[in-house]
C-alpha positions in Angstrom: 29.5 -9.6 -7.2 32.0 -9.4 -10.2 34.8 -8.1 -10.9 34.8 -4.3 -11.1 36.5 -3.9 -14.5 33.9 -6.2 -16.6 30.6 -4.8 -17.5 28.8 -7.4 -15.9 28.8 -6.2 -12.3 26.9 -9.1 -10.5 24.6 -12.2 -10.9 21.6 -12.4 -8.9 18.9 -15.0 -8.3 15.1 -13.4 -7.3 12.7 -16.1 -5.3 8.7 -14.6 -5.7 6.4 -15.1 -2.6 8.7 -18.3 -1.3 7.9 -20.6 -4.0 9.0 -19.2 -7.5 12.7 -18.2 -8.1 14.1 -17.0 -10.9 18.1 -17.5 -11.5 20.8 -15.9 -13.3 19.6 -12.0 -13.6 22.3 -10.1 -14.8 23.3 -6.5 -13.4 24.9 -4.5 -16.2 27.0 -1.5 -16.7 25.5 0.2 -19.6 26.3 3.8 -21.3 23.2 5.1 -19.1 24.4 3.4 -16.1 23.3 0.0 -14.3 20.2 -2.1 -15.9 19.3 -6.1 -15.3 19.2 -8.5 -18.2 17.0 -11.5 -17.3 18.1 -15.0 -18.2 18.8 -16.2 -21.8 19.0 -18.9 -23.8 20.8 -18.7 -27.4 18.6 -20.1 -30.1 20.0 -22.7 -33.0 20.0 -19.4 -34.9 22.7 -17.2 -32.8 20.1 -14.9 -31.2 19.4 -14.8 -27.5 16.1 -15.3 -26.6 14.9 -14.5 -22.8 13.8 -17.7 -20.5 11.6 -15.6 -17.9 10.4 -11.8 -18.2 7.9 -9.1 -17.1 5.5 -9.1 -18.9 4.8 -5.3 -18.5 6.8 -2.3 -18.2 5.4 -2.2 -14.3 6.6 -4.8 -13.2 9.8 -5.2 -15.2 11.0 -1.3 -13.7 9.9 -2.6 -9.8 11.9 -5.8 -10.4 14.9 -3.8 -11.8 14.7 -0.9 -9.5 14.8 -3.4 -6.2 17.4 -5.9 -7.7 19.7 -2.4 -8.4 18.6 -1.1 -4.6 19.8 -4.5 -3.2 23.4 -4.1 -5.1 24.1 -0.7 -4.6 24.0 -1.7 -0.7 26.1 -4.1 -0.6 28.2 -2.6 -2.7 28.6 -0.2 -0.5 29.1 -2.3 2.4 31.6 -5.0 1.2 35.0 -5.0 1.7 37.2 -4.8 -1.5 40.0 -7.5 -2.2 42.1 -7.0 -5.3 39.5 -5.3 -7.6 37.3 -7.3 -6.4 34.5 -6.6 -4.1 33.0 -9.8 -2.1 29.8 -10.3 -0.1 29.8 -12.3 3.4 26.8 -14.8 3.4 24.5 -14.6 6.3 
């Protein structure tokens, strides 16, 4: 997890059926509240282009409605150390 002030609330990697895993998903406080960003590269031209996605709106809102299930729990259940809140690793 991330600090609580910065927009960027956590990082998270995703591993698909034990043999594909994807790195580097953001979880973002937005204006409409939390949403994922998936991995990007920036191009020679300045604009950021994504390095894995959905490729429909399906599975792109199950991805992003479990990835925003899995924070908000341990959110809730980590402790908080100077404005920050930590996870224990299993």
């Amino acid at each position: 997890m991330v600090q609580k002030e910065s927009k960027m609330k956590a990082v998270v990697s995703v591993t698909f059926d034990d043999c594909f895993v994807v790195h580097d998903i953001k979880v973002i406080e937005g204006e409409k509240g939390l949403f994922i960003a998936m991995p990007s590269k920036r191009t020679p031209d300045g604009e950021y282009r994504d390095i894995a996605h959905p490729i429909n709106s399906e599975m792109r809102s199950s991805l992003e409605n479990k990835i925003l299930e899995v924070y908000k729990e341990e959110q809730a259940r980590a402790p908080e150390v100077d404005g920050d809140t930590t996870t224990e690793e299993a």
